[in-house]
C-alpha positions as a LaTeX table, in Angstrom:
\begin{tabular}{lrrr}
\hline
Residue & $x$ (\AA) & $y$ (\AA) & $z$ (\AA) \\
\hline
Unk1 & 13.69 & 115.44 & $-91.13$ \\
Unk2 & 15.75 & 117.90 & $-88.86$ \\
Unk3 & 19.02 & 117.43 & $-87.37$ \\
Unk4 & 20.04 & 118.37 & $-83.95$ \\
Unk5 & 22.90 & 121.69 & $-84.95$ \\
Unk6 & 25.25 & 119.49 & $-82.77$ \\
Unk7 & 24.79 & 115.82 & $-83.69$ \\
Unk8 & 28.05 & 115.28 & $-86.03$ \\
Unk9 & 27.51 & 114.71 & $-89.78$ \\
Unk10 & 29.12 & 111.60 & $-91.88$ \\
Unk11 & 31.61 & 112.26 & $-93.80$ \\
Unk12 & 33.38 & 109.02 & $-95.61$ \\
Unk13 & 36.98 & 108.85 & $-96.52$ \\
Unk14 & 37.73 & 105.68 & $-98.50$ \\
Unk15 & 41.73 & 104.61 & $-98.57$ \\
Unk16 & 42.47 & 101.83 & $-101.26$ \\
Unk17 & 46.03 & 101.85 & $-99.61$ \\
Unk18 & 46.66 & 99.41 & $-96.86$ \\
Unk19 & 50.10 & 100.43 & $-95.61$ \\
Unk20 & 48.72 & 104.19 & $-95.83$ \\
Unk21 & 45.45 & 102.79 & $-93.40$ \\
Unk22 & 47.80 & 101.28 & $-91.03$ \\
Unk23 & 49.92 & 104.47 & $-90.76$ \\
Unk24 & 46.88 & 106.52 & $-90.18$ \\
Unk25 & 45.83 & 103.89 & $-87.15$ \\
Unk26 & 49.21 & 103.89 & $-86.13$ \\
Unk27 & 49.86 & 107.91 & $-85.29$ \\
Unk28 & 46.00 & 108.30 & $-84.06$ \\
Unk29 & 46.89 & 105.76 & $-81.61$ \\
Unk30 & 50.54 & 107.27 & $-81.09$ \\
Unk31 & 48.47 & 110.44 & $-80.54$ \\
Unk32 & 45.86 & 108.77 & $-78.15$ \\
Unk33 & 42.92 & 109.83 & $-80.57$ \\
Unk34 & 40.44 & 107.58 & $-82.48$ \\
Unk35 & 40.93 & 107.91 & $-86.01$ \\
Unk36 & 38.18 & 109.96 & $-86.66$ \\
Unk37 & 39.73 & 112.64 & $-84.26$ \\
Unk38 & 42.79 & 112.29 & $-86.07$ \\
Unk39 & 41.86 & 112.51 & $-89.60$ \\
Unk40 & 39.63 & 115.81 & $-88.38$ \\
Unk41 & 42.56 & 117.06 & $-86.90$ \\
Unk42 & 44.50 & 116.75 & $-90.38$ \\
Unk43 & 41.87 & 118.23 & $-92.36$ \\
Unk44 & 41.49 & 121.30 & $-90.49$ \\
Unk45 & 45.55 & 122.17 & $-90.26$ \\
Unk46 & 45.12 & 121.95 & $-93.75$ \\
Unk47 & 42.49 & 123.97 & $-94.29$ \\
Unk48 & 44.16 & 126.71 & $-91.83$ \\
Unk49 & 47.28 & 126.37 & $-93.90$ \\
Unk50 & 45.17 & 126.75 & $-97.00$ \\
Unk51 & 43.98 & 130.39 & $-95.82$ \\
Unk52 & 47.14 & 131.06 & $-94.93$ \\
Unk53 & 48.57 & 130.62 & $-98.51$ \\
Unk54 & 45.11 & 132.15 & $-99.87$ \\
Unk55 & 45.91 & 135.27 & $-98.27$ \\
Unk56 & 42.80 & 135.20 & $-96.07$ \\
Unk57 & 43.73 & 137.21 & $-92.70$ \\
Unk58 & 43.11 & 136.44 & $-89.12$ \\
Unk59 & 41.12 & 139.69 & $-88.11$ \\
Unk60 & 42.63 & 139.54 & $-83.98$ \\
Unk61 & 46.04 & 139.26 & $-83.28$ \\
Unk62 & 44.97 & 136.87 & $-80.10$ \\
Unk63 & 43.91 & 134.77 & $-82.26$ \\
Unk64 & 46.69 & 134.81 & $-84.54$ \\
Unk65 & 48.82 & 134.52 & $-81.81$ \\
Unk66 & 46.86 & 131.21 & $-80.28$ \\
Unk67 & 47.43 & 129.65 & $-83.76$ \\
Unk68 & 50.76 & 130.19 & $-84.16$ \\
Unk69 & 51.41 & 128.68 & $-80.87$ \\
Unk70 & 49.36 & 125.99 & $-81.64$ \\
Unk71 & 51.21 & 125.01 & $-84.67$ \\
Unk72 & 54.94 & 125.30 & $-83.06$ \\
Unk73 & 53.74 & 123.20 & $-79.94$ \\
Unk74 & 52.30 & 120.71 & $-82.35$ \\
Unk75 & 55.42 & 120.96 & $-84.84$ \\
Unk76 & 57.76 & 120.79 & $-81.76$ \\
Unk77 & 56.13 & 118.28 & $-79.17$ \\
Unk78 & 54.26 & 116.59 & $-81.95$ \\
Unk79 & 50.83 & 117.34 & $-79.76$ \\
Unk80 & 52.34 & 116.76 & $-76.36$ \\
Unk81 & 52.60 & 118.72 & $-73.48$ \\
Unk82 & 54.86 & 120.24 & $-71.03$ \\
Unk83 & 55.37 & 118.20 & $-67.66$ \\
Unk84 & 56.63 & 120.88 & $-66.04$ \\
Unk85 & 54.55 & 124.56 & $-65.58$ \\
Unk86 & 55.32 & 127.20 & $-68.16$ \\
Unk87 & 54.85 & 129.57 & $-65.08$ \\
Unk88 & 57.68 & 127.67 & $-63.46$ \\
Unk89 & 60.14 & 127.73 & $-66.20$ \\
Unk90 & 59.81 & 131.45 & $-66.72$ \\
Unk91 & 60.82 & 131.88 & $-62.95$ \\
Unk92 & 63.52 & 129.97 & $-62.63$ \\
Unk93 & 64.68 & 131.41 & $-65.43$ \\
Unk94 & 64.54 & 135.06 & $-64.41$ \\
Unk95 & 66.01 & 133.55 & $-61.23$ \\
Unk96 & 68.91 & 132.54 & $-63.13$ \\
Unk97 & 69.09 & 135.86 & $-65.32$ \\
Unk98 & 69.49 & 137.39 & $-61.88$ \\
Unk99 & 72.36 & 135.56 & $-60.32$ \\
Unk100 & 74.39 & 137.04 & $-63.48$ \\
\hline
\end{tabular}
C-alpha cells in the first residue's frame, strides 16, 4: 500500500503525567495551535538545537540568519508578532537619529 509523500504520518506520544498534559494543552492554546502543532513545533527546536550542539553547520548564511531570528522573536515575543511595521519603526527611528 502507497502513501501519498504529503499525507502526514502518526506518530504517538504517550504522557502518564496529568499536570504535564494539561500544561501542554494549556500553552498550545496560549499559542493558538492544536496540540499536535505544538508538540511538532517543540520537537523540531530541539532537534535544531541538537545540530547546533552536534556541530552540524548551516551551509547559507540566509539561512542561518532566518533561524537566528526565528529563535530571538520566539524567545522574545514568545511566538507573537509585531503590531506595528518593522519598516515603520526603522523610519521613525532614523527620523529621530536625525533631529540630533
Amino acid at each position: 500500500m502507497s502513501k501519498n509523500k504529503n499525507s502526514p504520518v502518526r506518530l504517538n506520544i504517550y504522557i502518564h503525567d496529568p499536570g504535564m498534559r494539561r500544561q501542554i494543552k494549556a500553552m498550545a492554546a496560549q499559542k493558538d495551535v492544536s496540540v499536535s502543532e505544538f508538540c511538532v513545533q517543540a520537537i523540531t527546536n530541539h532537534l535544531l538545537k541538537e545540530k547546533e550542539f552536534a556541530g552540524e553547520e548551516i551551509r547559507s548564511p540566509l539561512k542561518l540568519a532566518v533561524k537566528k531570528a526565528y529563535q530571538f522573536q520566539k524567545k522574545t515575543f514568545g511566538g507573537r508578532v509585531f503590531a506595528v511595521s518593522s519598516a515603520d519603526l526603522i523610519r521613525e527611528s532614523r527620523e529621530d537619529r536625525r533631529a540630533l
